[in-house]
N, C-alpha and C positions, 0 to 999 in steps of 0.2 A: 431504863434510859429516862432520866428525868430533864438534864439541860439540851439546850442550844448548842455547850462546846463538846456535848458526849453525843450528840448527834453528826457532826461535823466529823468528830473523831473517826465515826463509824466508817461514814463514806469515805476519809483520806484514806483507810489502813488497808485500801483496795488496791488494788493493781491501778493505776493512771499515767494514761499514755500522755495524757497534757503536761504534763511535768516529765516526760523520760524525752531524752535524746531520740532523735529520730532513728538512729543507727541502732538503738538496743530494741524495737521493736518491728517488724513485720508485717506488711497486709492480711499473711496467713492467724494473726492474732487472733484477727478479728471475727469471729462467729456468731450468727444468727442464735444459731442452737439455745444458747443459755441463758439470750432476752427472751428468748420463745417461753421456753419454760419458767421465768420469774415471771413471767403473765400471766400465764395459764394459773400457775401457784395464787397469784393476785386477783384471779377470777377473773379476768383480762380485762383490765378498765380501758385498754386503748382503742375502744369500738366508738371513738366522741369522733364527727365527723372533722378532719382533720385538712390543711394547709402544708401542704410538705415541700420545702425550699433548700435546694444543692445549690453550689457556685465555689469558686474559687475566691470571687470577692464580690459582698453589697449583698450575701444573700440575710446577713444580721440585718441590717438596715432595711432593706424589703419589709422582713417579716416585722418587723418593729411597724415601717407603715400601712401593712394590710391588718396589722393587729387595732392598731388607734385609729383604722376608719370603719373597720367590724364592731367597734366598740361604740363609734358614734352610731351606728345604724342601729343601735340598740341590742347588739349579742355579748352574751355573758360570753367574754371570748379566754381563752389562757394563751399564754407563749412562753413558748422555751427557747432559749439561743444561750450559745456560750462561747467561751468561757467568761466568766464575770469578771468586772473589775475591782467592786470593793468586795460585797460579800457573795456568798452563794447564791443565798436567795433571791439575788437578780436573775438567775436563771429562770425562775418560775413566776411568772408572773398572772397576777387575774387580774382583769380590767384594770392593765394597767399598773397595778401596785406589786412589790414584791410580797413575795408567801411569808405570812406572817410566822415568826421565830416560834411562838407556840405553837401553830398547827404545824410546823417541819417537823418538830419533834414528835409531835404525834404519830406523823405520816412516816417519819423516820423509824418507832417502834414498829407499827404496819409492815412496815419493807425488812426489817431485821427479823422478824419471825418468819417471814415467807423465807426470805432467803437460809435461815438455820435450817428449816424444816428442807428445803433444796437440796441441800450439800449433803445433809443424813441422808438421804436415799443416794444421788450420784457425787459425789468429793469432786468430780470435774466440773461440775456447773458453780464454779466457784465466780459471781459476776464481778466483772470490773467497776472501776470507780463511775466513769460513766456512762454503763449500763444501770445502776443503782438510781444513778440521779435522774436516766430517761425514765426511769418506771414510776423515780418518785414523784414528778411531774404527769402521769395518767394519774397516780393515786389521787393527786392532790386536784386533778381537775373533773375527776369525778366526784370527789367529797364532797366539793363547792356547785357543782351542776355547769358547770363549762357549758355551753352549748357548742361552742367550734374551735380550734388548737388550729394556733399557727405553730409549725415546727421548722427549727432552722437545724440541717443536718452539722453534725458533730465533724466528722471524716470522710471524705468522700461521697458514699451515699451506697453504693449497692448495698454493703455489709456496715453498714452505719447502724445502732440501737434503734433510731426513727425510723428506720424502713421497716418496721412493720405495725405501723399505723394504718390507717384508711384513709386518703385522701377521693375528698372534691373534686380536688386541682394540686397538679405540681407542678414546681417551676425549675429553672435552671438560669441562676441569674449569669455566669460568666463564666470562662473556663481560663487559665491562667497556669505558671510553673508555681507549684506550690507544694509542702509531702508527695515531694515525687519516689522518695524512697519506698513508700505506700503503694502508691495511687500509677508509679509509672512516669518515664522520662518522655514521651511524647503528648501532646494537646490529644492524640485519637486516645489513649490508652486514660488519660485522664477523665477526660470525655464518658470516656464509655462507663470509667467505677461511678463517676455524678450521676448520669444517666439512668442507673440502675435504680433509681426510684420509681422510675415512672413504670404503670401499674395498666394492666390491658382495660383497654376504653374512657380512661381517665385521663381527660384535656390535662396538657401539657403547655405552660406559657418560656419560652426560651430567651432571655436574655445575652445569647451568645452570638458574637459578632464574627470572630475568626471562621474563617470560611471549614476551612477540616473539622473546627467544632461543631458548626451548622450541623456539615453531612452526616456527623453520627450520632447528632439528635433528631435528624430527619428519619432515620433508617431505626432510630430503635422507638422512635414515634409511631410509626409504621409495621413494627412489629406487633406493637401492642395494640393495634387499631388505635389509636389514639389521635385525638386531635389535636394540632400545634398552632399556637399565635405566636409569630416571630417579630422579634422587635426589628423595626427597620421594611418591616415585609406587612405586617398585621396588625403591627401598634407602632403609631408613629409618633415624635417628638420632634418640637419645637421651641426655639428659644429666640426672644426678642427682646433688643434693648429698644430701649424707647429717644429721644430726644432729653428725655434730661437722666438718661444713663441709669434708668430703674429697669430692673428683666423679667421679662413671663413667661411662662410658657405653657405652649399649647400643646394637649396631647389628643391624638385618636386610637381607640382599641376599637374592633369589630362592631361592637354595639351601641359605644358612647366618645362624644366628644366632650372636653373639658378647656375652656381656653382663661389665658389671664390668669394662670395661676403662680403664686407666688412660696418661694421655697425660702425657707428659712435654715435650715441645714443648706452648708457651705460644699462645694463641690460639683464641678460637671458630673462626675459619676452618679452623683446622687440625681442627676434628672432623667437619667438610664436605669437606676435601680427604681423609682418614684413609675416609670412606664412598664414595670414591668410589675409593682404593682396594683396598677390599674388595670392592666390584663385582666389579674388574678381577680379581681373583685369582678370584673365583667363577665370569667367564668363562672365565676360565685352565684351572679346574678340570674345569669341563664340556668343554674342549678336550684333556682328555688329562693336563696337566700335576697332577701329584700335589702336592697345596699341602698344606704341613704345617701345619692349621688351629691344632693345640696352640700351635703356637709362637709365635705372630702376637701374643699377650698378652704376654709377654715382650717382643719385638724391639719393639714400636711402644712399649712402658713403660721402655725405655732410650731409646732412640731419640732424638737430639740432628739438628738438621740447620744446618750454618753459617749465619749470615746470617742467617732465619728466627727473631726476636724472640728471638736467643739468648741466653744471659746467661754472660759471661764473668766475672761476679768478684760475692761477694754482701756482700764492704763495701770500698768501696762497690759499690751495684748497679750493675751495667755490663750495659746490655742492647743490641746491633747487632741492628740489622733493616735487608735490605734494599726495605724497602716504600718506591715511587717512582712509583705511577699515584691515583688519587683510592679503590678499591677496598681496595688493600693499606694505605693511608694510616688507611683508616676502622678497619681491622684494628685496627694498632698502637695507635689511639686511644683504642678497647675494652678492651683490654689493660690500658692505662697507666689508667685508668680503673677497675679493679680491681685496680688493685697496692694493698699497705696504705699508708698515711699515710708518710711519711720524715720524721724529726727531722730530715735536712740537707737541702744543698743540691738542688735538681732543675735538672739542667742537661742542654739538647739539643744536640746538634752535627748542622747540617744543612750538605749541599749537596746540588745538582739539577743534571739536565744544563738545558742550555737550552731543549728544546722538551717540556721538563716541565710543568704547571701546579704552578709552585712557590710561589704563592702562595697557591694555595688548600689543598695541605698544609700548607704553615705557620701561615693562616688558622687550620686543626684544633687545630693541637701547640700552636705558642706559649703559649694561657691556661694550660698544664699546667704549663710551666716557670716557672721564676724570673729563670731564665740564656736565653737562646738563642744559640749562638757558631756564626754564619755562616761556612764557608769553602767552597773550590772544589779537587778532586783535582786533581791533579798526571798518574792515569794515564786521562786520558778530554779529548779534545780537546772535548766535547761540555760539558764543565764549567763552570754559569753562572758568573759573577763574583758573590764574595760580595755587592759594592756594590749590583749589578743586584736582587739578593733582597729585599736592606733595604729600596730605593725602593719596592717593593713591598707590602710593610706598613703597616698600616694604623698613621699617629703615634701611636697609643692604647697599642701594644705595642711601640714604635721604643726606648724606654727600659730594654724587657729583651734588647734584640738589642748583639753586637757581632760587627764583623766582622775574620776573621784570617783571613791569605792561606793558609797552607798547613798542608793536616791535621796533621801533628806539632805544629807550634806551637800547634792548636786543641786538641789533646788537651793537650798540656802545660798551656795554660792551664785544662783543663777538671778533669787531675786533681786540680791544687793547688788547688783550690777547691770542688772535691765536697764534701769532706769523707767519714768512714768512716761515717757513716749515711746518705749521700745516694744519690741515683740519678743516673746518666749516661747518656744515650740517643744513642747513633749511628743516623743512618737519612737517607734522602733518594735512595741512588744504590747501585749494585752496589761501582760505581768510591769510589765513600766508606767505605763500609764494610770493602773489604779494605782499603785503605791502614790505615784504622784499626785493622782490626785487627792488622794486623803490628804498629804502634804499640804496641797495649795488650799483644802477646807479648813485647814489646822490655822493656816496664815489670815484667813479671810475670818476665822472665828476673834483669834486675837488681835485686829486690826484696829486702831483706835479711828474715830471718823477725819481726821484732820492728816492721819499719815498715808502718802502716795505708795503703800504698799498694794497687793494685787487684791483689789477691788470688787 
């Protein structure tokens, strides 16, 4: 294995549930067993003192800002979250940066011998695509000397590839309907596959507000002797506008208070996901690790994170979210909801995988728009057809929908018609938003200085 595209090759020609229809796979899929053993095989690098974060939604965004303020404190830190939007190796990140193209490959030949050497002795420990990639992230942060991993769980959490790490501290940033074909058609039932991280005597921080969620992270808190910091109960948050309409906010965890702090990432959610990272650091703190509290005001008031109601261009406004469950959806709505007024265009670009409830986010978005341009990614087999969407709609709003087969075209059609005062919203899917956004880099690469294209 000498490139970048024959390493890549390796991992896709795996079993991957990120790309299959929720219908064609099963909770029962998923086993321990055969991460257990590409470890062991690997000498088991995942002994790095570890960060281990479940939720239904915000637990990417968490682990993104307990990663960028471990990093200011001065730890060689890694993080894994997924799935990515442009390439892979945003999944693995070291202080920060993605894993460099040549050490994947490296780390990629590492992970292909263990795993041959695997399957010659049992043919059933044949590991899936992202079990591959969780191990390739212990390789890759033991090679480098990690000192602490933030991990953001993949599905679920009991029988997730990252549950079996070693955590610090675990958290539970939100419980929500989401893979419930998986995970279970009730909040307990979902609840309790999240929950199944948490590790006997290892502080637990909970981000869970629904009451039937609480109780069955209280009770499986409680199992494990474990200590719990409940947002709302143990970490409190506050938000204040001022007189000339600029916002702060103030948060308390058990040990530290933090006020006047300003968020730069757009979203109410994010100042619930943002308190539940301060928990974890305050676990962190009581555990030894030296958290640079000064710093935490700075690093979260720059702090941008992809995908996450970002805004790539401010005429026109260009904002990508990957929000794609009824939770994250209600986010953006809020959001969009307090932006000010636009003189131009409002135009949304949606697509959905198929075992989305895609019509009841659109349901939300559409009254906001003027435009809505229906399309389907090109990198997700899971990708509904735009047509399927539209039937979906209610006639009332069929008049602002149109549909284009593939994202480039939908963004082309999208910028010639924003116009430089208007708003453009990407959102619906992971898989939509990175195509799109490579799109709108492509637009911002060729832009000449003098044209009102996206900025």
């Amino acid at each position: 294995m000498t490139t970048y595209h024959e390493a890549i090759e390796f991992l896709l020609n795996r079993t991957n549930f990120e790309r299959k229809h929720a219908s064609t796979f099963q909770h029962r899929d998923f086993k321990l067993d055969r991460m257990r053993a590409l470890l062991k095989e690997l000498d088991d690098p995942h002994v790095i003192p570890a960060v281990h974060i479940a939720g239904t939604k915000g637990k990417g965004s968490t682990a993104h800002m307990v990663a960028a303020c471990l990093q200011a404190s001065g730890f060689r830190t890694g993080l894994f979250t997924s799935p990515h939007l442009e390439n892979y190796e945003e999944r693995i990140r070291i202080d920060g940066l993605p894993l460099e193209r040549e050490d994947l490959v490296h780390y990629v030949e590492i992970l292909q011998r263990a795993t041959e050497t695997l399957q010659s002795r049992d043919s059933r420990l044949n590991p899936t695509f992202f079990e591959l990639t969780t191990a390739l992230a212990w390789i890759a942060f033991r090679a480098q000397e990690v000192q602490i991993v933030v991990l953001e769980v993949g599905l679920g959490g009991r029988l997730d590839s990252t549950n079996l790490c070693h955590p610090l501290v675990t958290a539970i940033t939100s419980i929500g309907f989401d893979h419930t074909q998986q995970l279970g058609n009730t909040i307990e039932k979902i609840t309790a596959e999240k929950a199944g991280i948490l590790k006997s005597g290892i502080p637990v921080v909970s981000g869970c507000t629904r009451d039937n969620a609480r109780k069955v992270v209280r009770q499986k808190a409680d199992d494990c002797s474990s200590r719990l910091w409940e947002l709302q109960r143990d970490i409190l948050a506050e938000t204040i506008v001022d007189e000339r309409g600029n916002t702060y906010h103030n948060f308390q965890t058990p040990h530290r208070k933090y006020e006047n702090l300003r968020l730069r990432i757009l979203g109410a959610h994010q100042v619930r996901n943002l308190a539940v990272a301060l928990g974890i650091l305050d676990c962190l703190h009581q555990s030894g690790f030296e958290i640079n509290h000064r710093s935490i005001p700075t690093v979260i008031g720059e702090m941008t994170i992809p995908g996450r109601q970002e805004i790539l261009s401010h005429q026109p406004l260009v904002l990508l979210d990957v929000a794609h469950n009824e939770d994250s959806n209600q986010a953006l709505i809020e959001s969009l909801q307090q932006l000010p007024p636009t003189t131009g265009n409002r135009i949304l670009i949606f697509g959905s995988s198929r075992d989305k409830n895609y019509a009841q986010q659109l349901e939300g978005l559409v009254p906001l728009f003027q435009q809505v341009i229906l399309t389907s990614s090109a990198n997700s087999d899971r990708s509904c057809r735009p047509e399927e969407m539209f039937d979906s709609i209610s006639p009332v709003f069929q008049n602002r929908l149109s549909v284009v087969e593939t994202v480039p075209s939908a963004m082309e059609k999208a910028i010639h018609e924003v116009g430089r005062n208007g708003l453009l919203v990407v959102s619906g899917s992971f898989y939509l938003a990175g195509e799109a956004r490579c799109e709108i880099k492509k637009y911002q690469k060729k832009r000449q200085p003098h044209e009102n294209v996206v900025a």
